[in-house]
C-alpha positions in Angstrom: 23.9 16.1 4.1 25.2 19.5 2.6 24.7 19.5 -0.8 27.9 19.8 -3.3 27.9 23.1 -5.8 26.7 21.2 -8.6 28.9 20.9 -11.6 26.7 20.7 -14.6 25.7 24.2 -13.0 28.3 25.4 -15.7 25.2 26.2 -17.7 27.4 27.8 -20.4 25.9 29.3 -23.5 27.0 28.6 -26.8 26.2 30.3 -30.1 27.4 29.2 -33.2 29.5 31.5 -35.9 28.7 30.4 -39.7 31.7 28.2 -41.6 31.7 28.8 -45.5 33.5 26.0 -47.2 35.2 26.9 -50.2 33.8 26.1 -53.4 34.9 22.6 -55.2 36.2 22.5 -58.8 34.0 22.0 -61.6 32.3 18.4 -61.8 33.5 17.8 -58.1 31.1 17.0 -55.0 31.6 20.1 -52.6 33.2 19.1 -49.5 31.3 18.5 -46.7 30.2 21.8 -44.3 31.9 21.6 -41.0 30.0 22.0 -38.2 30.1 25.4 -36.6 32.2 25.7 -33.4 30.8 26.0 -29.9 31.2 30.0 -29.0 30.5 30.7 -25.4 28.5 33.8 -24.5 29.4 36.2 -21.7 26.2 35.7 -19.3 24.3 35.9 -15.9 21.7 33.3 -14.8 19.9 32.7 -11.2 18.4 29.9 -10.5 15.9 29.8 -7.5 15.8 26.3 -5.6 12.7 24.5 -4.0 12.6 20.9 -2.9 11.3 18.4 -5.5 11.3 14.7 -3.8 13.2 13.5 -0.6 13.3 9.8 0.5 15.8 7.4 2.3 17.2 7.7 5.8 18.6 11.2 5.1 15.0 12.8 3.8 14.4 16.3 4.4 11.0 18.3 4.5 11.7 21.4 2.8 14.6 22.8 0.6 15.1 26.0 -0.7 17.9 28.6 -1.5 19.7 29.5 -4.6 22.1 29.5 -7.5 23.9 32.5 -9.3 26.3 32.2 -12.1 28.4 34.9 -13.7 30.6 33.9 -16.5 33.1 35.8 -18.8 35.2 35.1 -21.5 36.4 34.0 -25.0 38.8 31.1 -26.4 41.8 33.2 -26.9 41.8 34.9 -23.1 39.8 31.7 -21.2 36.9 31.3 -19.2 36.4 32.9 -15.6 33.1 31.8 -13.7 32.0 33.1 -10.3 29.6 30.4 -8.7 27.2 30.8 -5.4 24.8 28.6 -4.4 23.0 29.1 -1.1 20.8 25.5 -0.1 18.7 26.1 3.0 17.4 22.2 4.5 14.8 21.4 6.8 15.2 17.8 8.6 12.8 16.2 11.3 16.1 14.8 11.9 18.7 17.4 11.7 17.5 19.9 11.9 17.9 23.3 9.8 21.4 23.6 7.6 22.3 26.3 5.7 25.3 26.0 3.4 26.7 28.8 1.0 29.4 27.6 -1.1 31.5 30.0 -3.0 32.8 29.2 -5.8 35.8 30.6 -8.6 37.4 29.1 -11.7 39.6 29.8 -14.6 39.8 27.5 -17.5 42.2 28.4 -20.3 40.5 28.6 -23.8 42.1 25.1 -24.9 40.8 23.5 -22.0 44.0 22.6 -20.5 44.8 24.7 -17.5 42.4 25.1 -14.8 42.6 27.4 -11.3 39.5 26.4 -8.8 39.1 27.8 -5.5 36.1 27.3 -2.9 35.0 28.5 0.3 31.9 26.9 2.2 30.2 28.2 5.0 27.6 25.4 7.3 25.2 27.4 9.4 27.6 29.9 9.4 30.6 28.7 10.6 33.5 28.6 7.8 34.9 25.3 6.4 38.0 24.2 5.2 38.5 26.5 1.6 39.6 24.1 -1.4 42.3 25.8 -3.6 44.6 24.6 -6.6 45.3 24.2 -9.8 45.5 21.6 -12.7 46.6 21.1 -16.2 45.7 18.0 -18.5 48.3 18.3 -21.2 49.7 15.0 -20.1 47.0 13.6 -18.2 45.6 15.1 -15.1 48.0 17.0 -13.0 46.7 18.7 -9.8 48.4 20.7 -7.4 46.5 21.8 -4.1 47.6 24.5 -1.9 44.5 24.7 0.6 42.7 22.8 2.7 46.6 21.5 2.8 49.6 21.8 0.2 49.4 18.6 -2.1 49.4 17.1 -5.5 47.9 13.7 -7.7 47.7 12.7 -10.9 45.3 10.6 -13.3 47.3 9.3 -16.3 43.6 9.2 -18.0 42.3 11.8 -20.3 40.6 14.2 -18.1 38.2 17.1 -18.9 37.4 20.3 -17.5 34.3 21.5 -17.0 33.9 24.0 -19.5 35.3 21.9 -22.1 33.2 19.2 -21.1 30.2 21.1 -21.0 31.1 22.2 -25.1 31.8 18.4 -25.6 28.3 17.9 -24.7 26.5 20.6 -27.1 28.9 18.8 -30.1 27.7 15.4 -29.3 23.7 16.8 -28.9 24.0 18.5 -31.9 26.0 15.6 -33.9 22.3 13.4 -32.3 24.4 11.3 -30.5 22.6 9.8 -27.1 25.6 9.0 -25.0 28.9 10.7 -23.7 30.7 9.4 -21.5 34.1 10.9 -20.0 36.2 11.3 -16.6 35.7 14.7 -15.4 37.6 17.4 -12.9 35.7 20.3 -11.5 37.6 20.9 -8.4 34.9 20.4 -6.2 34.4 18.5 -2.8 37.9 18.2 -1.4 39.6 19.1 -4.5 41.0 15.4 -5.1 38.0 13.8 -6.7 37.4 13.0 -10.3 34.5 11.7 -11.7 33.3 9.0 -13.8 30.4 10.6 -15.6 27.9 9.6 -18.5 25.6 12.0 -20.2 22.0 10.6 -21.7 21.3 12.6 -24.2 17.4 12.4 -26.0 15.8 13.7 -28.7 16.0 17.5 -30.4 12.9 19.0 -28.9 12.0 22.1 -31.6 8.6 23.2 -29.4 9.1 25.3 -26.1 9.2 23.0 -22.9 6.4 23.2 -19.7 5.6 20.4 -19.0 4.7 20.9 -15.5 2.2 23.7 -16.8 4.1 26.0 -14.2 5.6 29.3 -14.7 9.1 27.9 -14.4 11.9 29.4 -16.1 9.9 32.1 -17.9 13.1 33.4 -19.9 13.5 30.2 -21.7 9.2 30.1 -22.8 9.7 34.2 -23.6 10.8 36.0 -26.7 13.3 34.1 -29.5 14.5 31.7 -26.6 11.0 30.0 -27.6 11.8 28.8 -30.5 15.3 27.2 -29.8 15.6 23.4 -30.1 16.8 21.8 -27.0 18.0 18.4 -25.7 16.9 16.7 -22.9 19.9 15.6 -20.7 20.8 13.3 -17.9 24.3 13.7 -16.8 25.0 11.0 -14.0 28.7 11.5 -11.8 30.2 8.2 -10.6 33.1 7.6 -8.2 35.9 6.2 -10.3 36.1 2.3 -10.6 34.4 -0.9 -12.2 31.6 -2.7 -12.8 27.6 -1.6 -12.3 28.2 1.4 -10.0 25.3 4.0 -8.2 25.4 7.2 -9.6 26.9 9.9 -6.1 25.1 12.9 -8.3 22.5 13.3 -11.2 22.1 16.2 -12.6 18.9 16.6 -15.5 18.1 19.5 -17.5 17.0 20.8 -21.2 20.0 21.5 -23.0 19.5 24.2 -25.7 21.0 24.7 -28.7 22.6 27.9 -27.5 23.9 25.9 -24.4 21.2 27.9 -22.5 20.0 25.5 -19.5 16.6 24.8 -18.4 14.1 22.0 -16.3 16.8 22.0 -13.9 16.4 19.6 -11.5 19.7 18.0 -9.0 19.3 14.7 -7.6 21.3 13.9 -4.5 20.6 10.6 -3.9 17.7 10.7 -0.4 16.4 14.1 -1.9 16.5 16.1 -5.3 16.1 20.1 -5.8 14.3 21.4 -8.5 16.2 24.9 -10.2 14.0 27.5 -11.8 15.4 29.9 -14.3 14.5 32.8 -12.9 16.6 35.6 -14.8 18.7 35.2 -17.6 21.1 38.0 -18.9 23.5 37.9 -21.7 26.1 40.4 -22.5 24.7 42.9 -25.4 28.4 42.8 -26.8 30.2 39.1 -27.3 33.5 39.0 -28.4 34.4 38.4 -31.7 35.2 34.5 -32.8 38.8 33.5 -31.5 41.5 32.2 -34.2 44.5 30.9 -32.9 
């Protein structure tokens, strides 16, 4: 099994900007204080992979490899993320496999355009390279033009993975425990969207290490230390009815910033285990968007 560039892996990081409400007339209860909006920060973060369990009739005996994310933008200009993640297996079975998947998107700052294109190399021979885009200002609308020219549609209300990701950080901060939505990433074949449902526990104010480890030392160092965080479990279904297996789970601490850490992707007969290994954000974000 080659594992799938993992979607949650759109560990985006959000930073609120204060909202003053204006001040109510004499004798009158002030109106309530909006909650501040989700601001994504400009940002580089590696992840460094080692196998964490493996079981069922596609076990492996060691994993490692890696995960490097680069993402840039605002709400008025969009979001642009360059993804790689290199997996390196070892099966009994199988054999060694090594996959690099490659892995760029644009997402317009409204969250309803999306270009996604991917190219995957399997111990080093190329595969087929997944281009298209997709709008969802009337539903889901996708138009593919590698591996072969094609479109679909979902008349559901679709998100995109950014958007989804800032849905998310309003629901954990509003202490909500569940979100559930239909998702489209682009990934696999370029056809698929997801069922997904996000488990979402308490606000954790104290700095997480539970393993007593030295994993994902930006996170534990600094003002990163002090941030509250959310532990998440986002589960991706195929599309359907009815008491379903989850194809991908992805778990992870959730910060209030939208920082990402205790990675950990589940693929079913083994999961890998992503440790924050270097974080940097831009010294210079740009300024709050108004439309």
């Amino acid at each position: 099994m080659t594992p799938r560039l993992a979607p949650a892996c759109l560990l985006l990081l959000a930073t609120g900007t204060a909202w003053a409400a204006p001040a109510a007339p004499a004798g009158q209860e002030p109106p309530a204080k909006a909650a501040p909006p989700v601001t994504l920060a400009s940002h580089r973060a590696v992840y460094d992979l080692t196998l964490a369990s493996s079981g069922g009739t596609r076990a492996v005996e060691s994993a490692r490899g890696r995960i490097v994310i680069d993402f840039k933008g605002d709400a008025c200009r969009g979001y642009t993320m360059q993804t790689r993640q290199v997996t390196m297996l070892e099966s009994g079975e199988s054999g060694s496999r090594t996959s690099d998947l490659r892995n760029t998107t644009f997402e317009s700052g409204d969250g309803q355009d999306f270009r996604f294109k991917t190219t995957t190399v399997l111990n080093g021979a190329p595969g087929s390279a997944i281009d298209g885009t997709a709008d969802a200002k009337d539903g889901l609308k996708v138009r593919l033009k590698e591996p072969k020219r094609d479109q679909f549609q979902d008349r559901d209300t679709v998100l995109f993975p950014s958007l989804h990701m800032r849905r998310l950080i309003e629901a954990a901060r509003a202490g909500q425990t569940t979100l559930s939505t239909k998702v489209f990433d682009g990934s696999d074949d370029g056809r698929k969207v997801y069922d997904t449902l996000a488990v979402i526990g308490r606000q954790i104010t104290a700095p997480t290490n539970a393993s007593g480890t030295d994993r994902d030392k930006p996170l534990r160092a600094g003002p990163m230390a002090a941030v509250a965080h959310w532990p998440v479990t986002l589960s991706y279904f195929t599309q359907g009815e009815g008491e379903r297996t989850p194809i991908y789970t992805l778990t992870f601490d959730l910060y209030e910033n939208g920082v990402s850490g205790a990675l950990k992707l589940d693929y079913g007969d083994f999961a890998i285990n992503g440790d924050l290994t270097r974080l940097d954000i831009d010294k210079v974000q740009p300024a709050p968007c108004t439309p």
